[in-house]
Structures are given as structure tokens and as C-alpha cells.
N, C-alpha and C positions, 0 to 999 in steps of 0.2 A: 504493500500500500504506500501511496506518494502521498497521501491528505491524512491528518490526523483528524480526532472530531476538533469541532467548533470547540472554543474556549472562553470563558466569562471574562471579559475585557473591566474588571473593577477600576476605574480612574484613579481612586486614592490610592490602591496596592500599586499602582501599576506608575504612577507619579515617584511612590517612594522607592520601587524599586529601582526604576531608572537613575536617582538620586545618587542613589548607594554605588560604592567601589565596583570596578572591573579588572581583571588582569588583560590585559591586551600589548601587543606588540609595536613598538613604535615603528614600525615598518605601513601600521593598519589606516585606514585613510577615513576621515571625518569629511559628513556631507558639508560641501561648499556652499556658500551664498548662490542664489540664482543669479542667470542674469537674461538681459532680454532675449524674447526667443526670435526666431530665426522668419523670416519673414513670408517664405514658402519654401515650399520642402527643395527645391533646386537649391536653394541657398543653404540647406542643411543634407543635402545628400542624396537629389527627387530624381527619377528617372522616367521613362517612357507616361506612367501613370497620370502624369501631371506635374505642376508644383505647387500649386494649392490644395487646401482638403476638398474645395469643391472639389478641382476637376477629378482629385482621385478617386472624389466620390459618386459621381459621374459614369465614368469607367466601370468600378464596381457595380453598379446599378446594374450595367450592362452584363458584365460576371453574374450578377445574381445568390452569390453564394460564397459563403469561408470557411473550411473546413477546422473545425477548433478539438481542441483534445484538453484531456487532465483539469476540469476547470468544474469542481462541483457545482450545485446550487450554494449553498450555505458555503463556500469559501471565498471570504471576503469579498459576500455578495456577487457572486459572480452572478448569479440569476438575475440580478436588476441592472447590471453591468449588460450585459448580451440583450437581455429585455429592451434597454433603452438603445441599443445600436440596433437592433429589427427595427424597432420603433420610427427611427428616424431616417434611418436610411430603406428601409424596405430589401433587406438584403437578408437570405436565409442566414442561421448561425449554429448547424449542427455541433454537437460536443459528442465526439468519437471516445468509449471508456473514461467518463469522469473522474474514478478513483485512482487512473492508471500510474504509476509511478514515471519520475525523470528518464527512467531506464527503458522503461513502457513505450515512453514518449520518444524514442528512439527506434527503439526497434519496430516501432509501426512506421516509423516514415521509412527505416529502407526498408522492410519489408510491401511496401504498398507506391514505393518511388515509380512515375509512369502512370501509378492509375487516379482517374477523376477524384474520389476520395481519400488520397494522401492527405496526414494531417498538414496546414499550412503555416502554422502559426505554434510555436513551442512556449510551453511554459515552464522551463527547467530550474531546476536547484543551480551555484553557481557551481557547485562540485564537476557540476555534466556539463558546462559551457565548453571548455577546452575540448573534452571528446565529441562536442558535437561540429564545433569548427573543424577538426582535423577529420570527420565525415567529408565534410564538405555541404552540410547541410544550412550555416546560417547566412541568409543574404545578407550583405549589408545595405542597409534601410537609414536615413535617419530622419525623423519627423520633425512636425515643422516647430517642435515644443522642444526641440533637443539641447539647446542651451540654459533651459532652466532647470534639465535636468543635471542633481551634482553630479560631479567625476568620479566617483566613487559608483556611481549606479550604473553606469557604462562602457561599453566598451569602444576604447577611443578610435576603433579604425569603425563604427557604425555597426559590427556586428551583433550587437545585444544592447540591450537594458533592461531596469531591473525596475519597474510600473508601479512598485509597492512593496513594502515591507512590514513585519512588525516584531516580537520580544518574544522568547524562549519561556513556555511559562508551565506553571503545574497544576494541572484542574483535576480537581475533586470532586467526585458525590459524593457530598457531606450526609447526603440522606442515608448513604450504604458506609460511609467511614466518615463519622464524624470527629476522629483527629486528625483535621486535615494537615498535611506534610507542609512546612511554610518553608524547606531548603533544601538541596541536593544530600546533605547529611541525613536527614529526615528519613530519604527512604529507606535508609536504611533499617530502619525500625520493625523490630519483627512481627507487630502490629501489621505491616503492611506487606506479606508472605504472599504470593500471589497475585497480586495486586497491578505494581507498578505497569505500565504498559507503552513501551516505545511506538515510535509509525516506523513499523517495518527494520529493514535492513538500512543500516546508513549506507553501503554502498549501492544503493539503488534509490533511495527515498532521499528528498530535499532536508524534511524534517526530521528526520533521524539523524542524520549528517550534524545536522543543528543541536540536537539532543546531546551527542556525544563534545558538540565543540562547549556547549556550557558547562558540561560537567567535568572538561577537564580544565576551563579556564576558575570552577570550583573546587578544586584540587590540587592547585600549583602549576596547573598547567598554561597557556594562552594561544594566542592565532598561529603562534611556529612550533608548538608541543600540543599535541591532541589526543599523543600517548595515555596523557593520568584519564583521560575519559575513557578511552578502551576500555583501562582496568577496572573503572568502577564500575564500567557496566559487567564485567567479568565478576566482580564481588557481588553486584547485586544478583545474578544470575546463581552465583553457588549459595547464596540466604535463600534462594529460592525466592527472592521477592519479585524478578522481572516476569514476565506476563509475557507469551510470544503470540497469543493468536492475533488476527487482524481487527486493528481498530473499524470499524465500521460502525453510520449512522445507527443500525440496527442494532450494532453489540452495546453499544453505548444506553440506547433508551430500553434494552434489554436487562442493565444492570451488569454485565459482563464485564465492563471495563471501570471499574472504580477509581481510579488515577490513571490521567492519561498525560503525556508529558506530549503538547501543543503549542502554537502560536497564540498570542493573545489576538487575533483578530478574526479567528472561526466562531466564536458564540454567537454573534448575533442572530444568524441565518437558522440556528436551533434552538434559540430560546426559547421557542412557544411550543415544540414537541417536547423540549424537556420540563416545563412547565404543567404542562399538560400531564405527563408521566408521573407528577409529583418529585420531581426530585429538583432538591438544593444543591446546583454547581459550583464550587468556587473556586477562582483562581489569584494563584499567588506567582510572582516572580518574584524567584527566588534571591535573595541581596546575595548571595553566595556563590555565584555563576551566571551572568546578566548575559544572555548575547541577542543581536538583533541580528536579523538578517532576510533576505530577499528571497523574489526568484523574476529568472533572465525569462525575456521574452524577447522573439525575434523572426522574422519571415523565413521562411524555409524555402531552400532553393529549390527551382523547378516549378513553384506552387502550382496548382493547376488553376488557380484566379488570383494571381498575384496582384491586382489590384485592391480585390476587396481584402489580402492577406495584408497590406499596406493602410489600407482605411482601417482594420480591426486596431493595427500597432496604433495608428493615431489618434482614436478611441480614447484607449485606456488610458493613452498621456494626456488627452487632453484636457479638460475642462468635466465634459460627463464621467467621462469614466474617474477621472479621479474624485469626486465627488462622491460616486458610488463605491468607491474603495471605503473612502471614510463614514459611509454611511455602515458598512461594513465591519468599520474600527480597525481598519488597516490604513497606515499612514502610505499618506502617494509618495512617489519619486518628487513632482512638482508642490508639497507640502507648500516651501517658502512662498513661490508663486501665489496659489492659492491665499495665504496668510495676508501678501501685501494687495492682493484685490478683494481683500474682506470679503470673501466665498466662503470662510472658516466659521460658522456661526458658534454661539455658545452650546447650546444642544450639541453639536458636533465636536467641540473639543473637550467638552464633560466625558468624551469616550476614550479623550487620549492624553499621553501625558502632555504635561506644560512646553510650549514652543519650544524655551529654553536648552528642555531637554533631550527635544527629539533632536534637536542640532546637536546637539553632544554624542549622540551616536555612531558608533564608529564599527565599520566594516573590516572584514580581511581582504586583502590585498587577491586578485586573482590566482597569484604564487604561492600564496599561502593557503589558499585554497588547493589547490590541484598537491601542492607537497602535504597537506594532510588526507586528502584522499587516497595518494599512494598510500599513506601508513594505513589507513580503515581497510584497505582493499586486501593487504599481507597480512593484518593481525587480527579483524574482526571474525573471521574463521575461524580459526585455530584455539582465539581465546575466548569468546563466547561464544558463536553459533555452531562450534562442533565441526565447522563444513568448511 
């Protein structure tokens, strides 16, 4: 699984976590100040399609259709994200395997490369960017919003960006454990024997990837050691505490998954089925391993409507779609943007932490990235998954 469930985005936990200490690497890069964006997409990178969103949207029109992948409903609203791009442009927006993992999201594009329904548009972990550039699957794209987005969230020759992000966080049914774990030390507690539950394989899942890099930046570890997290998911695995079946919407309002270690920007989109279910969710980030992180999105070569695969990317940076991020309580790429055209109402930022804060967040470095995937990829075998 590539999607953990939804997660209860608490403002005040989620304010004071972000507060709190991080181990991180001075190599790691903090989002920049926007600045103006780009005047048409020719000016930021536009090709055959047009150079404004009209004309690309235009074009598409005439496509008709985008072929999308790995993009649930309830994750970070994506359902009112896709909803409002039908909506206005009249363009179909099929989603091929919603819970499909970064890995997923790969091997169905070469496996389906050539035919009408290849996926067009990728929403990968950043771990999988590199292996999907050396496919040769990411076009470079850049839309007409590409200067407001930081350098941290992009990739500088136009092959990716990173549309949204949000905070490593621990949610609980309090209704099924109500001591709820408030830090990575926490799971440890034999109280919680079966319990804990990662999304999936970090070598194949975004947020697993993410799981293991907080736990080891609460450990002694940071963005160039991601070793201490391996181990602690090896310790939590021989307490018996780690949990391996797949997180799903189902297992979730089934009771099956009692801690699940998520994004803080999945809850919204399930609050009312778990409401409904009777159960009390809550979530904590943890002050003892804070990490924030994304996922790359980027047209895929060949697309078979490479027009409307260009309108989708300009979507979600633009104006609607990021809107609908935060409506989802996942912070956009164009945050600052948003902020200085006062689109950031109070309702909307009671969801998220204080400006202040989210500009303090800081990323791993591409390199850092891909050199701790190497170690997930040699050691999560052997030392927890047996394989």
C-alpha cells in the first residue's frame, strides 16, 4: 500500500509539534520565499500545448481525457481536487488503482507504455523520482506557477514537483487504545503489542519511506543516517508491537488498525465515516522525530493526451487545486503565494500550523534521498521483513 488512512490534523498538537527540535542535516534545504510566477508556460518551460492555461486548456478539451493513478478520494482531498478540474474544464479524470503504491505507479506505466490508458501523470514518493527519471518516464513540464514554487519542491531541470506536502504523524483510536502513544519511544510500550501499523514496505510506499526517516531522525539519526530507523522498526517488530497487514479504509473503520503511523493531512476526507463508526481519532506529532515531506508529481513521457497531462500538472499548482489541498489540510507547494493574496482564510489555517512554521520546514536534499533508499533497499529485508 502507497496511502496510509487519513489522519486527524489537530492544529494545536500539530502547531506545537512543528515548534519542537528536529535532527536534520545541514546539507537539507528550507522552502524559499516565493516569487513572481512566470507569465505563460513558454516563459516557464511551455511547448506544442500552448503557453497559457487557456490555450493548454483548449487543447485538452480536445484530448478529452487524463489518465491519473494512486490518488485516493480522502487523500488530501483529492476527490474535490479532480471534482473541480471535471468541473471546469469538462475533461474526463479517470484514477487507475487508487491505493496503488510509488512502485505501482511505475510498473503500470511501463507495463501499459503505447497503450491509450497508460497512467499520464505520476504521483510518486521522492525516494522513486530518480528511478523514474532514469526510466525515462518524466517529461519535463514547467507550469506557469513555477517560480512560486520553493526550490526545495522541484526539480531544477523541470522534471518534477512536489504540489503539497504535510508532517509524519501518529493517529490513534482512542476509542480501541485509549493510551494514546504521544512519541516514537511510546511504541514501544507493551500496551501496544500488535498494534502499531506502518503503510506498507518503505521500499515501495512514499509513506513508509517517511515512517522510517522520522524514526530515525528520533533516534540519533537524520536526513544522511536512516540506519537508527531500520532498527527501530526491527525492535518494534521483535516486541511484537509492529502490525504488517495492509492499512486500508476498511481495516481502519473495521477496528483492525488501532495506530497507524500517517500524514497529518489524510483525516479530513474520513472524518465522517469514522464519526459515524463511533470512534475517537487522534493524532499526535511526535516532538521526538518531526519530519515533513512530499510527493513529486510530473507528466509522463509518451502521455497518450499530453495536453490534458499538462492542464492536470497546472491544476494542482494552481490557484484551485491548491486551495483544495488545504481544504484537505495538506499544505500547497505555493503556500507563501497563496498567504500574500489573502486566499488563506482563518477557517483554513485553524487546520494548519502557524505560517511561521510551515516556512521552517525543511526537506532532504534529493541525494539524501536516493543515498537513504539505497540503505532501506539492503537492510529492510534482512532486518525486518525477513525477505
Amino acid at each position: 500500500m502507497r496511502r496510509l488512512i487519513p489522519a486527524i490534523a489537530a492544529a494545536a498538537l500539530l502547531a506545537a509539534a512543528c515548534s519542537s527540535g528536529t535532527s536534520t542535516s545541514t546539507e537539507s534545504s528550507a522552502a524559499p520565499e516565493s516569487s513572481a510566477p512566470a507569465s505563460s508556460a513558454a516563459a516557464a518551460g511551455g511547448d506544442e500545448c500552448g503557453t497559457t492555461v487557456e490555450e493548454i486548456a483548449a487543447k485538452a478539451k480536445e484530448e478529452g481525457k487524463v489518465n491519473l493513478i494512486a490518488l485516493p478520494d480522502t487523500w488530501a482531498n483529492y476527490r474535490g481536487i479532480i471534482d473541480s478540474f471535471v468541473e471546469k474544464y469538462g475533461i474526463e479524470a479517470p484514477v487507475m488503482n487508487p491505493d496503488a503504491s510509488s512502485a505501482d505507479e511505475l510498473t503500470a506505466v511501463e507495463t501499459l507504455r503505447g497503450q491509450p490508458d497508460m497512467p499520464e501523470v505520476l504521483d510518486i514518493g521522492p525516494s522513486f523520482v530518480q528511478q523514474a527519471k532514469d526510466a525515462g518516464y518524466l517529461e519535463t513540464y514547467k507550469p506557469t506557477t513555477w517560480e512560486e514554487i520553493p526550490a526545495s519542491l522541484k526539480g531544477e531541470d523541470g522534471s518534477w514537483l512536489g504540489a503539497y506536502y504535510g508532517i509524519l504523524a501518529i493517529a490513534t483510536n482512542a476509542t480501541i487504545q485509549p493510551n494514546v502513544p504521544k512519541t516514537w519511544a511510546d511504541l514501544k510500550k507493551p500496551e501496544y503489542k500488535g498494534q502499531v501499523t506502518i503503510n506498507g514496505d518503505p521500499r515501495e510506499a512514499g509513506a513508509a519511506f517517511a515512517a522510517v526517516m522520522a524514526a530515525s531522525i528520533a533516534n540519533g539519526g537524520s536526513f544522511d543516517d536512516i540506519m537508527p530507523g531500520i532498527e527501530y522498526f526491527a525492535e518494534l517488530k521483535k516486541l511484537g508491537n509492529l502490525q504488517t497487514i495492509d492499512v486500508t479504509e476498511a481495516a481502519v473503520l473495521s477496528g483492525e488498525v488501532p495506530i497507524a503511523l500517517d500524514w497529518t493531512y489524510n483525516f479530513p476526507g474520513l472524518r465522517p465515516a469514522l464519526e459515524e463508526a463511533g470512534f475517537d481519532f487522534q493524532v499526535i506529532v511526535p516532538n521526538d522525530g518531526v519530519y515533513g515531506g512530499y510527493y513529486a508529481q510530473s507528466v509522463v513521457t509518451e502521455a497518450p493526451h499530453p495536453c490534458a497531462a499538462r492542464l492536470w500538472l497546472e491544476h494542482i499548482v494552481g490557484n484551485d487545486g491548491a486551495l483544495g489541498y488545504l481544504e484537505g489540510g495538506a499544505i500547497p507547494a505555493r503556500y507563501a503565494a497563496l498567504l500574500e493574496q489573502g486566499l488563506i482564510t482563518d477557517e483554513i489555517a485553524a487546520n494548519l500550523p502557524p505560517a511561521e512554521q510551515i516556512a521552517a520546514i525543511e526537506f532532504p536534499t534529493q541525494a539524501q534521498i536516493d543515498k537513504a533508499k539505497e540503505v532501506i533497499t539492503e537492510q529492510w529485508g534482512p532486518m525486518v521483513a525477513d525477505q
